[in-house]
C-alpha positions as CSV (number, residue, x, y, z in Angstrom):
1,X,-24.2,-36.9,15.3
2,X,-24.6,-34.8,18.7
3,X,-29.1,-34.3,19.1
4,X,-30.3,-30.5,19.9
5,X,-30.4,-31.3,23.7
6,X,-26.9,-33.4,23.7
7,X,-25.3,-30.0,22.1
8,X,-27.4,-28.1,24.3
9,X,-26.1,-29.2,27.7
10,X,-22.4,-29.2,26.2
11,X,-23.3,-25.3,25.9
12,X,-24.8,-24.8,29.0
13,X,-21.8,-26.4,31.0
14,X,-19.8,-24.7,29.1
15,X,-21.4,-21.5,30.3
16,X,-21.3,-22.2,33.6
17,X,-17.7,-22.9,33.9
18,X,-17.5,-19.4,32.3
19,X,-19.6,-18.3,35.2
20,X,-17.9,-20.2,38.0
21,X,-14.3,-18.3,36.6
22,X,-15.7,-14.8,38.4
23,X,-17.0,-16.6,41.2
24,X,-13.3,-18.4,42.0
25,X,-11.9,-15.3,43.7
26,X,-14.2,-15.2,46.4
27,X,-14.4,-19.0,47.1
28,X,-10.4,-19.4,46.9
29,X,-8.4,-19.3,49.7
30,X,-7.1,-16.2,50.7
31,X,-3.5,-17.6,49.7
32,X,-4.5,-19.1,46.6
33,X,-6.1,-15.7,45.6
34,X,-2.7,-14.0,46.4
35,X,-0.6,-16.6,44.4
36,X,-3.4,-15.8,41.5
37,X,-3.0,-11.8,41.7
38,X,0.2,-12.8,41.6
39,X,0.5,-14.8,38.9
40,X,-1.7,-12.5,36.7
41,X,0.7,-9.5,37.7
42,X,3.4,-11.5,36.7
43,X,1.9,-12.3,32.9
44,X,1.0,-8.7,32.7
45,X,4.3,-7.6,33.3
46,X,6.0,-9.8,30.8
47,X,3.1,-8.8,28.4
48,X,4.1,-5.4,28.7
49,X,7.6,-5.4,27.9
50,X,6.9,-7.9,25.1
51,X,4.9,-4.6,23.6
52,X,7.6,-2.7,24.4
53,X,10.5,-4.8,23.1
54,X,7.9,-5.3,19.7
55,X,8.3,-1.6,19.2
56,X,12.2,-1.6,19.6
57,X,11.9,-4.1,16.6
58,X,12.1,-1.0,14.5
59,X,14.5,0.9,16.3
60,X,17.1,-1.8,16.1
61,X,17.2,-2.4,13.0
62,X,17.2,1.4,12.4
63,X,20.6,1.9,14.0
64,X,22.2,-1.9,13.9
65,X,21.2,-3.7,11.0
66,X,24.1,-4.9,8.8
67,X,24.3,-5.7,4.8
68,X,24.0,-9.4,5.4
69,X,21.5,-11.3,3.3
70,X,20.3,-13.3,6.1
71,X,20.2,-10.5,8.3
72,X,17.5,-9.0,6.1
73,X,15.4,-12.3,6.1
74,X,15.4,-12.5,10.1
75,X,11.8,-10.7,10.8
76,X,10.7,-13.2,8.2
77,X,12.3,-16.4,9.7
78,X,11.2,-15.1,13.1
79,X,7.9,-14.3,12.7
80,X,7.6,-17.7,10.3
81,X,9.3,-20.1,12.0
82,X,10.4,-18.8,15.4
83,X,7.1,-17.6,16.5
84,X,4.6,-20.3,15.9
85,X,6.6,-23.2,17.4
86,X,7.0,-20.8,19.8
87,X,2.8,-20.1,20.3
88,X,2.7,-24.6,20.5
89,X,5.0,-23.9,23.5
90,X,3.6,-21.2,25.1
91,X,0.7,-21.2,27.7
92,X,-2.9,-19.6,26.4
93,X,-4.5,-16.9,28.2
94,X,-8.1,-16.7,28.8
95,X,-7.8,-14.1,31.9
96,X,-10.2,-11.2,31.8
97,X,-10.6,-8.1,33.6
98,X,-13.0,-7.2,36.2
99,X,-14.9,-4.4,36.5
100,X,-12.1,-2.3,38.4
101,X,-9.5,-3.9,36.5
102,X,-11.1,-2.6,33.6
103,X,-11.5,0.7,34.6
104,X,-7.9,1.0,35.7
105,X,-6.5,-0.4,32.9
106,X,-8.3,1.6,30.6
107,X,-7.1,4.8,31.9
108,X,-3.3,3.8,32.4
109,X,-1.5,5.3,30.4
110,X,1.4,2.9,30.5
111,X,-0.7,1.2,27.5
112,X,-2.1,4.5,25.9
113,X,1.5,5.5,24.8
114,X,2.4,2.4,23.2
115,X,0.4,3.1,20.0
116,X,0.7,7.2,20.0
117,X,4.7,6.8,20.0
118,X,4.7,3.7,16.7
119,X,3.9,6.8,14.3
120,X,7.3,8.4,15.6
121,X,8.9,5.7,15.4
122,X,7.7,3.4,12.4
123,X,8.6,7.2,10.5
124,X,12.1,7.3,11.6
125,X,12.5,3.7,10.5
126,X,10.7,4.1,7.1
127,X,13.2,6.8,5.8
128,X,16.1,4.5,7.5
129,X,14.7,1.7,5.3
130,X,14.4,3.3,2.5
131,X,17.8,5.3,2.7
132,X,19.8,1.5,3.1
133,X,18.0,0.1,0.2
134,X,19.5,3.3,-2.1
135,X,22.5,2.8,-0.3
136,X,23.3,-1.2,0.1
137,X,20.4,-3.1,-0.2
138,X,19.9,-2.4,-4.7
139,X,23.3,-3.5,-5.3
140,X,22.7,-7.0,-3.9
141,X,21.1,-10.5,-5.1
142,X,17.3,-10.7,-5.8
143,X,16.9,-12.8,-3.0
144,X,18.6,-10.8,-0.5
145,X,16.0,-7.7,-2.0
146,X,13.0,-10.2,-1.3
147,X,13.8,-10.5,2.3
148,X,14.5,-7.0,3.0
149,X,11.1,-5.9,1.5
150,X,9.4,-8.9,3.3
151,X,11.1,-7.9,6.9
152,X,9.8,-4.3,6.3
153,X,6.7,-5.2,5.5
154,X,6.1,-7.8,8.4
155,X,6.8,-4.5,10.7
156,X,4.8,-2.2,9.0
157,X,1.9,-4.8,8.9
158,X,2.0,-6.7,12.5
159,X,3.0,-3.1,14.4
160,X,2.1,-0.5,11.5
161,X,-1.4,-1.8,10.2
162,X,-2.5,-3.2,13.6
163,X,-1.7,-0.2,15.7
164,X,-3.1,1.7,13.0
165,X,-6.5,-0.2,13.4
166,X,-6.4,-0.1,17.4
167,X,-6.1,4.3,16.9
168,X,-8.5,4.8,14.4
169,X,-11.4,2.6,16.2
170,X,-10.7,5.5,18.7
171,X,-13.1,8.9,18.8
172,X,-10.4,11.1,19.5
173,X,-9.1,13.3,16.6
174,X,-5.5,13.0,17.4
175,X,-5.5,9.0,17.9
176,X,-8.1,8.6,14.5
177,X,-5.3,10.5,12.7
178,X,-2.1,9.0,13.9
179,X,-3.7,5.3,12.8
180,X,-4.9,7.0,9.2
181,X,-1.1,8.1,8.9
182,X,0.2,4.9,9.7
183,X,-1.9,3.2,7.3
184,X,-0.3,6.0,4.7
185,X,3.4,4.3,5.4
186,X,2.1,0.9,3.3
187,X,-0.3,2.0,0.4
188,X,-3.1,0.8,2.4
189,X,-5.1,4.0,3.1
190,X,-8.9,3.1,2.4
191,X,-8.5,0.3,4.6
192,X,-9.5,3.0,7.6
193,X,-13.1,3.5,5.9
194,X,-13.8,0.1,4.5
195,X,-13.0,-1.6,7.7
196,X,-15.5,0.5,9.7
197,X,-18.2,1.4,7.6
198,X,-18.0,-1.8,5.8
199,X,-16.1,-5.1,7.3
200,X,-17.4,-4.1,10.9
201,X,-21.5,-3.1,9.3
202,X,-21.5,-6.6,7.1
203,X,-18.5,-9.1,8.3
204,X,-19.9,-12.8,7.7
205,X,-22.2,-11.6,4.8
206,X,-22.0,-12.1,1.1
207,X,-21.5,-8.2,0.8
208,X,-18.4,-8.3,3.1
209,X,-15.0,-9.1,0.8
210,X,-12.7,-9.2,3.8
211,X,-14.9,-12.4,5.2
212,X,-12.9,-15.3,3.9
213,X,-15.7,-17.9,2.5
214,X,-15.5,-22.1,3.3
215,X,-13.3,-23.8,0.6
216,X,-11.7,-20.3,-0.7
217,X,-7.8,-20.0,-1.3
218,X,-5.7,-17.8,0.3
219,X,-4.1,-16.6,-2.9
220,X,-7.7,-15.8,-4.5
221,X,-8.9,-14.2,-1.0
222,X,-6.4,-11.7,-1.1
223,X,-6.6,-9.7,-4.7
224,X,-10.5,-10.0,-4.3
225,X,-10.0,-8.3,-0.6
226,X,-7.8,-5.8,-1.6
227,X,-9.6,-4.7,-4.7
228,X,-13.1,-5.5,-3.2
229,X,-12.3,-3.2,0.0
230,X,-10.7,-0.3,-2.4
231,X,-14.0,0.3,-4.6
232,X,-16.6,-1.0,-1.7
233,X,-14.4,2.3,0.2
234,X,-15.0,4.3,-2.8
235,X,-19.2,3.4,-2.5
236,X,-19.1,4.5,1.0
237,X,-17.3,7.6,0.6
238,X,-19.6,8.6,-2.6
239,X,-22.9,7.5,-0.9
240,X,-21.7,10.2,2.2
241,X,-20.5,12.6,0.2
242,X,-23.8,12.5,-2.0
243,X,-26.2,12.6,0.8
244,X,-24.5,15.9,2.2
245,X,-24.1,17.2,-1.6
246,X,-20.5,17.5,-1.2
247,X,-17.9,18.5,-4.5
248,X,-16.5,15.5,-5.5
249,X,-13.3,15.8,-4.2
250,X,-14.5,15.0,-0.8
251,X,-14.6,11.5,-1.4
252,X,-12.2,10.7,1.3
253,X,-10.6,7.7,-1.1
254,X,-9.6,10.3,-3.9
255,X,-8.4,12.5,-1.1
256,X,-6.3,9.6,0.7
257,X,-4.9,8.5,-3.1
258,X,-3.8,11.8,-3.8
259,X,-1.4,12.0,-0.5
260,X,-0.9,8.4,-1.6
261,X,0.8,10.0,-4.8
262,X,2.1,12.9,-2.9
263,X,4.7,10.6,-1.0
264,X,5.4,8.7,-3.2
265,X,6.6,11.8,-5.0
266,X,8.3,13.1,-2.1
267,X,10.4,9.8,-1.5
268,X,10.7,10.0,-5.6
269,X,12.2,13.4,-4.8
270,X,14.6,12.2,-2.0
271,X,16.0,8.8,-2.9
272,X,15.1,8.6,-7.2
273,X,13.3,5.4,-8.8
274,X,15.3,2.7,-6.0
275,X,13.9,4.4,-3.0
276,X,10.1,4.4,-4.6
277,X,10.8,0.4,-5.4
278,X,11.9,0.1,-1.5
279,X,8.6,1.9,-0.4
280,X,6.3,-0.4,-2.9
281,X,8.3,-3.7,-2.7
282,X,7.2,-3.6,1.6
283,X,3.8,-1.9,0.4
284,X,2.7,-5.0,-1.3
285,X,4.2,-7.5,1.4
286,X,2.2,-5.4,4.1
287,X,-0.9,-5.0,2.4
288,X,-0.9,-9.0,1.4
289,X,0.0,-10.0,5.2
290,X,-2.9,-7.6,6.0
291,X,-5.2,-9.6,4.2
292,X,-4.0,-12.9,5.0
293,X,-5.0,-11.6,9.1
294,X,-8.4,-11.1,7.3
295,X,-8.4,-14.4,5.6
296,X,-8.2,-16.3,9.5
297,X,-10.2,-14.1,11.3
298,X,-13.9,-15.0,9.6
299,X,-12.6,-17.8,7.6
300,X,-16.0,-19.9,6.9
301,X,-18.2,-18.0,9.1
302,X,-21.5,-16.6,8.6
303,X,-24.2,-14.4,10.0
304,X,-27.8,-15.9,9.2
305,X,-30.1,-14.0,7.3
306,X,-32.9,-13.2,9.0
307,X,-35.4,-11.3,6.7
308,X,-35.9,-13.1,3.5
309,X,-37.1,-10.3,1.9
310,X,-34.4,-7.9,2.5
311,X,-30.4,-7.8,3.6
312,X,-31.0,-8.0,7.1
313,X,-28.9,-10.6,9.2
314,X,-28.3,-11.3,12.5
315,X,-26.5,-9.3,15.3
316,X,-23.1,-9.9,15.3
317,X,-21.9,-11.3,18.2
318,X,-18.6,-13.6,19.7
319,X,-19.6,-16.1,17.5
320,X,-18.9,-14.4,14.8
321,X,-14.7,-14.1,14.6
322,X,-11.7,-16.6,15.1
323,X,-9.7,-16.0,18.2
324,X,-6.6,-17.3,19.8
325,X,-5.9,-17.3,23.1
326,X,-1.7,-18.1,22.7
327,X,-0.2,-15.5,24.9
328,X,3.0,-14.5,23.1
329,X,1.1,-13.4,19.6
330,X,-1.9,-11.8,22.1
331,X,0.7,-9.4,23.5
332,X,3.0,-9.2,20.2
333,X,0.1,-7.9,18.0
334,X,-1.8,-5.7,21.1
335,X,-4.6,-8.6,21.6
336,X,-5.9,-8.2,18.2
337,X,-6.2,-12.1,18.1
338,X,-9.7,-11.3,21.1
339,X,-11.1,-10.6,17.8
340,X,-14.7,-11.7,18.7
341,X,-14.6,-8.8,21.7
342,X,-13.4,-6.4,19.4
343,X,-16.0,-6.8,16.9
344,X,-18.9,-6.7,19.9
345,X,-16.7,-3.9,21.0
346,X,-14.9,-2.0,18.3
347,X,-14.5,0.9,20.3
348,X,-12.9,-1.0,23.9
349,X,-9.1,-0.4,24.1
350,X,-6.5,-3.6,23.2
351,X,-5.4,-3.6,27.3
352,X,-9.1,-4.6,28.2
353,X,-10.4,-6.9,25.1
354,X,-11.9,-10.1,26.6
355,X,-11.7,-13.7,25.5
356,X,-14.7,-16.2,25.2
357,X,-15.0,-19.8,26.3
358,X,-17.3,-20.0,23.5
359,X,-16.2,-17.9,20.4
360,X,-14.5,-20.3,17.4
361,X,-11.1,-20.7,18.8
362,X,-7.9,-21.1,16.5
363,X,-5.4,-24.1,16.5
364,X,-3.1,-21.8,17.3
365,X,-1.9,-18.2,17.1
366,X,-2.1,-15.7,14.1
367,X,1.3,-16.4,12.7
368,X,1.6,-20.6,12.8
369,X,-2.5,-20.1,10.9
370,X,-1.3,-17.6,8.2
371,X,1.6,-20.2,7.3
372,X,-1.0,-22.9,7.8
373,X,-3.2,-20.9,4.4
374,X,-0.3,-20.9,2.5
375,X,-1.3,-24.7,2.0
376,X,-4.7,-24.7,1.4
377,X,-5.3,-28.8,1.6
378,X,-3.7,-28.3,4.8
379,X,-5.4,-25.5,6.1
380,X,-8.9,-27.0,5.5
381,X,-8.2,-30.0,6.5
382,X,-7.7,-28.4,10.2
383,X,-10.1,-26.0,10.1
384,X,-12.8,-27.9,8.2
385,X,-13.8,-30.0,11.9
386,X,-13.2,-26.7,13.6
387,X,-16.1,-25.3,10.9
388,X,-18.4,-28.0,11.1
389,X,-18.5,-27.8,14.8
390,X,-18.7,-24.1,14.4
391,X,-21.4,-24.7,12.0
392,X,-23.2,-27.2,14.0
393,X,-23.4,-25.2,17.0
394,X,-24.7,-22.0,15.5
395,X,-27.5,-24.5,13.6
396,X,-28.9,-25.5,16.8
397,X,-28.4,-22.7,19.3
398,X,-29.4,-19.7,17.8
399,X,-31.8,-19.6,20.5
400,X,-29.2,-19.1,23.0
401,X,-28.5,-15.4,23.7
402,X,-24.6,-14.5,24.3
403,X,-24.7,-11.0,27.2
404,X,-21.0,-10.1,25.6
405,X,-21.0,-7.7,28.8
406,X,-20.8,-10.9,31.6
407,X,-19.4,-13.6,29.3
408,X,-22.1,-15.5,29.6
409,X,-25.5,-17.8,28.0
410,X,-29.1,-17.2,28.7
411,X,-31.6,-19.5,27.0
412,X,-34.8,-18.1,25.9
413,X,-33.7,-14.9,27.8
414,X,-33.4,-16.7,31.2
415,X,-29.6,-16.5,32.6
416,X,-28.0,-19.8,33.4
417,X,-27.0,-20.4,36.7
């Protein structure tokens, strides 16, 4: 068993290697520090056009897909198989912007189109999807049907739901309601005001459903997720719309499950019973995908409580979300996986997110840990150590301050250095 002052110095050195990182560029040689920009230009490059070529996904098979069987499991094998032996081959990326970088990077608007043009075109391949099912897709085998509803919804989850939830952490009106209509396109509309006014206000609490707890099943996480975040949305919406004394039909949930019903009635409309069965069949693959993201990102970890007396707990910081630093996933799914950023952050763009030497790091990417739950004796027997380290460290440095704005530790409010 590591003492208090054992763990304590592994902290502190760990800190200062996060330190020395921003001091390297002006100690390097001036060769070295080209071959880095370099380098770094290099990675964002190829992260770019992995974006890009994520969001031709849709496209292609909008115009090239064939009626093959195996065709229609592909997104499934590749996301399953393909991409997590893929994430154990690939290097990690830990880079982070400075200041300037930052700056520049938040305001190019090379990244800022990426998620405004996925509503175009996640639209144009939902009524393509829909219109091959009525056409091809019903007449074939059962198995053939489960792939074609799991490929969908693997796009409309890993593009759909997570550019959805990078627009509508934004303040601007048009981005807030391009990620709401996104999240219309797979049945999983009150996700937008649960996740803010409730994952982000009590993640790592008892009152938070979408916080995985230690020993809890993947197949029991995600019904008591889904159903947990639909009526904890519903409290939220009432408890605003009381307060201002608003008719009851501003409840944003009833509102967003009426135009729920409204499409489905359209598409009921345009393609009969099939095309409705199409829309739900990827619906429900989405929405559980959703939640199995949710189930990784907080498995097992908790906020302490710090009044007794009433729900009060601690400030959520980096310690409080699983991240993974594999750089393939990081670019595939816009850097959701710098999770512990984006919850100190919500509000920071995906091109500037930051990783943390000391934030609860995953074996590996999103994809290789969600097929990881599907075995739970598996799955804790990896993370369980991970947990217990986790655990461990939080125990015995809660003393330690994290400034989430230099990436670095300070001990009774003095900065390491």
């Amino acid at each position: 068993m590591i003492g208090i002052q054992e763990l304590q110095m592994i902290v502190i050195e760990q800190a200062k290697r996060v330190v020395k990182e921003y001091e390297k560029p002006v100690k390097i040689k001036i060769n070295d520090m080209k071959e880095t920009m370099t380098n770094s230009m290099v990675i964002d490059t190829i992260g770019y056009f992995i974006m890009v070529g994520a969001l031709m996904i849709p496209l292609a098979l909008w115009m090239f897909l064939p009626t093959h069987t195996i065709v229609y499991w592909g997104v499934i094998i590749g996301t399953f198989v393909i991409l997590p032996l893929l994430d154990l081959m690939a290097p990690r990326d830990k880079r982070n912007l400075d200041e300037n970088q930052m700056t520049q990077r938040k305001e190019n608007q090379l990244y800022q189109m990426l998620p405004i043009l996925f509503p175009i075109i996640e639209t144009g391949m939902m009524y393509w999807a829909i219109d091959h099912y009525v056409r091809y897709v019903q007449h074939l085998s059962i198995i053939a049907k489960i792939g074609y509803y799991g490929s969908i919804g693997i796009l409309t989850s890993a593009l759909g739901t997570t550019i959805a939830h990078e627009l509508f952490h934004k303040k601007s009106t048009h981005e807030k309601i391009s990620g709401i209509y996104l999240l219309f396109l797979n049945g999983y509309s009150h996700f937008y005001v649960e996740h803010i006014w409730g994952h982000h206000k009590h993640v790592g609490t008892p009152h938070d459903t979408a916080s995985a707890r230690k020993y809890e099943t993947i197949y029991t996480f995600i019904p008591k997720s889904f159903v947990g975040g639909l009526c904890s949305a519903y409290r939220i919406e009432e408890k605003r719309r009381i307060k201002k004394r608003l008719p009851w039909h501003h409840n944003k949930i009833i509102q967003f499950q009426t135009i729920q019903l409204l499409i489905l009635w359209i598409i009921h409309s345009s393609f009969g019973i099939q095309g409705v069965i199409a829309f739900v069949g990827q619906a429900i693959v989405s929405i559980a995908l959703v939640e199995c993201t949710n189930y990784i990102e907080h498995y097992g970890l908790t906020r302490k409580r710090v009044d007794p007396k009433k729900e009060v707990y601690e400030q959520v910081n980096v310690l409080h979300s699983w991240n993974a630093t594999e750089v393939l996933t990081n670019y595939l799914l816009f850097k959701l996986q710098r999770h512990s950023d984006h919850h100190t952050y919500p509000y920071k763009r995906y091109q500037t997110l930051s990783s943390y030497d000391v934030s609860p790091q995953l074996p590996t990417g999103y994809p290789g840990m969600i097929c990881l739950s599907f075995c739970p004796p598996l799955f804790f027997y990896i993370m369980h150590p991970l947990l217990e380290k986790q655990e461990e460290r939080l125990q015995h440095v809660r003393s330690l301050k994290i400034n989430n704005r230099t990436n670095t530790l300070t001990i009774h409010k003095q900065p390491i250095k």
